[in-house]
C-alpha positions in Angstrom: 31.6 -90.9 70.3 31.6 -93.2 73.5 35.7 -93.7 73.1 36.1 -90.3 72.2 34.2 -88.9 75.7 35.9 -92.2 77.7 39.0 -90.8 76.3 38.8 -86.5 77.4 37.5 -88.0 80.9 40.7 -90.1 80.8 42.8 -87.1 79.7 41.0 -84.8 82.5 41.5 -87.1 85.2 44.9 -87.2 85.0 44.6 -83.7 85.4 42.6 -84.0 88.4 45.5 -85.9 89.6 48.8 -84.3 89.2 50.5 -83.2 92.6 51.3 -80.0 94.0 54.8 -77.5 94.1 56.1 -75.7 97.0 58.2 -73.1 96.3 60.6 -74.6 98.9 61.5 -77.5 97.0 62.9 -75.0 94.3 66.5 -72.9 94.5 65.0 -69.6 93.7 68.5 -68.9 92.9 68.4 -71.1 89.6 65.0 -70.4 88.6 64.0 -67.6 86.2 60.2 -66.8 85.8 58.6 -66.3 82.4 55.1 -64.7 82.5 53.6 -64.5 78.4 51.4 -62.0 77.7 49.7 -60.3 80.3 49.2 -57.2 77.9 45.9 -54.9 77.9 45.1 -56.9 74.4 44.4 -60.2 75.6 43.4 -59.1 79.3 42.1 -55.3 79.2 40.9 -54.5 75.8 40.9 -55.0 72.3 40.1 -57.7 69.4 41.5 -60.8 71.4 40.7 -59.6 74.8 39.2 -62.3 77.1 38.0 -62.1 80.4 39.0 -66.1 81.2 42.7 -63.9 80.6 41.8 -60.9 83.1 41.0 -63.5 85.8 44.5 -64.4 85.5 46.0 -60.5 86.3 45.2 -61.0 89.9 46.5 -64.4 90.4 50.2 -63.6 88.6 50.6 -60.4 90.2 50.5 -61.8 93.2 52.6 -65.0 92.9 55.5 -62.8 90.9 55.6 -59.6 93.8 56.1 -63.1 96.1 59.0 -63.8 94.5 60.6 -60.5 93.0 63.3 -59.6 95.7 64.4 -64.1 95.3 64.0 -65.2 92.0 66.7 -65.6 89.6 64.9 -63.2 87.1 61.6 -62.6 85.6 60.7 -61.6 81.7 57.7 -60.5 80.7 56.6 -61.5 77.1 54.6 -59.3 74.6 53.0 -59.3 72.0 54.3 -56.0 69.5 53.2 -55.8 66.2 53.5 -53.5 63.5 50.8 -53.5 60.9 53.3 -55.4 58.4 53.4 -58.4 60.9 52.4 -61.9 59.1 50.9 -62.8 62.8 48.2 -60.9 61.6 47.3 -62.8 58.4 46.2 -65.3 61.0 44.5 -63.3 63.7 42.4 -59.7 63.8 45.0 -56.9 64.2 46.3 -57.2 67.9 48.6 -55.5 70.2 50.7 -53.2 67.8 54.0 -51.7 69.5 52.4 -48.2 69.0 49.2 -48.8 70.9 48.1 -49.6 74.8 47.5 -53.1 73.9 51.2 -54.2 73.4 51.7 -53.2 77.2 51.6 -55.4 79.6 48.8 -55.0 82.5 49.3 -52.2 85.1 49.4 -54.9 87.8 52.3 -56.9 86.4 54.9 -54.6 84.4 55.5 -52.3 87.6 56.4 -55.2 89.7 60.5 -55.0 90.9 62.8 -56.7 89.2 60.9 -57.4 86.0 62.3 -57.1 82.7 59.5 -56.7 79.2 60.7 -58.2 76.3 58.7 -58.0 73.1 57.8 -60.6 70.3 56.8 -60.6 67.3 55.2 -64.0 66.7 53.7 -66.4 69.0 56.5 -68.0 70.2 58.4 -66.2 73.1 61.6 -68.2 72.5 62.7 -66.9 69.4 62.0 -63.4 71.3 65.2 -64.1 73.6 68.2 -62.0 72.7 70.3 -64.8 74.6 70.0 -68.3 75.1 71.4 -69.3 78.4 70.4 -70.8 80.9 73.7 -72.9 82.4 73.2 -71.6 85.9 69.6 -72.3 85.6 67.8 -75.3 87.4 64.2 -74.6 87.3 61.9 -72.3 85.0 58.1 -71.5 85.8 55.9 -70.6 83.0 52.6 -68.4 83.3 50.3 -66.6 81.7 48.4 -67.3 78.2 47.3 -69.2 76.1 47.7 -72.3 77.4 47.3 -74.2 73.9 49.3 -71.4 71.6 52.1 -68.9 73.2 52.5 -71.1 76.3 52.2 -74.3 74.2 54.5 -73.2 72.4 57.1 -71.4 74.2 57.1 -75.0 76.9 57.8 -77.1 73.9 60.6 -75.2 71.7 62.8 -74.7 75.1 61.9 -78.1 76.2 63.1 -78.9 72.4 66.5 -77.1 72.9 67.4 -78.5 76.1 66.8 -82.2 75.4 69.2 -81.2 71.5 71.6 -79.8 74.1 71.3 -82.4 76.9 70.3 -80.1 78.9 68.3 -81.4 81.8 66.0 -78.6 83.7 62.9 -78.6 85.2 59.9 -76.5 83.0 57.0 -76.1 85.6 53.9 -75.0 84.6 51.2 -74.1 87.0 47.8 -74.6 86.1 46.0 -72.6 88.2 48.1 -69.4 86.7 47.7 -70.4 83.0 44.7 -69.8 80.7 43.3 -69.6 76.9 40.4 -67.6 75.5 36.7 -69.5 74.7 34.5 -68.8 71.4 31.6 -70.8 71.4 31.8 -73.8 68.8 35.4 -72.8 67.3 37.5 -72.3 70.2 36.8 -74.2 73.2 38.6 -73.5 76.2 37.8 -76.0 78.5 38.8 -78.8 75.8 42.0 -77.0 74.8 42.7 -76.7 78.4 42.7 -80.7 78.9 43.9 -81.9 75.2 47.3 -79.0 75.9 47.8 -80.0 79.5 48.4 -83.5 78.9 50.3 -82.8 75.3 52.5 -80.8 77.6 53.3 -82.9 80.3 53.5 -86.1 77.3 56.9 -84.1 76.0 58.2 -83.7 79.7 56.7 -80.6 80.6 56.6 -80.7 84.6 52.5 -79.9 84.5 51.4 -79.1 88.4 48.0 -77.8 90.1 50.1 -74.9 91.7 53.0 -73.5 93.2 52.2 -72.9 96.5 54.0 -70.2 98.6 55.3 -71.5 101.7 
């Protein structure tokens, strides 16, 4: 048990430690936004809602009106589900495409420039009705949860790039990613750390934030 606590305050400080972004340093240009869903059933309402998720609507809203009218482009992932999906052998029936859980926030989807893209399974990337991203340089990833959808998502397109040699820069802002917490089966805190560092182990580019300059 020692090892094992020696080792999460191992894997937490080199959270503690990782540096800062400025927006400067990126070419806004090459850089295309992915926010995964900020819908009304993780963040409003509903069977998986969590308010460590709603904390986030604020935050995102915020950061993507910033860059709207500069980015390259932004896509908003979904969840949208019928009740056939086999998602839902897994979880408690969740944001089906019929139903105000399957839309994304209020705060978010009105936002310029932003285009909604819905998915069927966990994994935004297989969501994508093209794969390109030639003219792209850098790609920032928020939103939830940090050790499924966004776990997820970071990995497969870090996955593709490195089978394509395809050398781009996957950013993922801590302060502007999240996961839910249940008590004894699902702890968020934990997750947080053990996901972080998994990321960041496969290349992810893992900061504190993206500040605005």
């Amino acid at each position: 048990m020692n090892n094992l606590l020696k080792e999460l305050n191992s894997l937490n400080n080199n959270l503690n430690n990782l540096d800062v972004e400025y927006i400067s340093n990126l070419n806004l240009d090459k850089t295309k936004l992915f926010i995964i869903d900020m819908n009304n059933g993780f963040a409003k309402c509903g069977a998986l809602y969590s308010p460590r998720i709603e904390n986030l609507i604020n935050p995102i809203s915020s950061f993507t009106k910033n860059l709207s009218s500069t980015i390259k482009e932004i896509i908003a992932f979904t969840d949208s589900h019928t009740k056939e999906s086999i998602e839902l052998l897994s979880y408690p029936s969740h944001c089906l495409f019929d139903n105000i859980e399957s839309d994304v926030v209020e705060e978010i989807k009105n936002i310029d420039n932003i285009r909604i893209l819905p998915k069927n399974s966990t994994n935004g990337f297989f969501a994508l009705k093209e794969i390109s991203f030639d003219d792209v340089d850098n790609i920032i990833i928020v939103g939830d949860c940090t050790d499924i959808c966004i776990y997820q998502f970071a990995i497969t397109l870090k996955s593709y790039f490195n089978q394509n040699n395809m050398n781009k820069n996957i950013l993922v802002p801590m302060n502007l990613v999240d996961t839910y917490d249940i008590p004894n089966t699902h702890p968020a805190e934990l997750l947080n750390i053990v996901f972080f560092n998994s990321m960041i182990q496969n290349g992810i580019n893992v900061v504190k934030e993206i500040i605005l300059d």
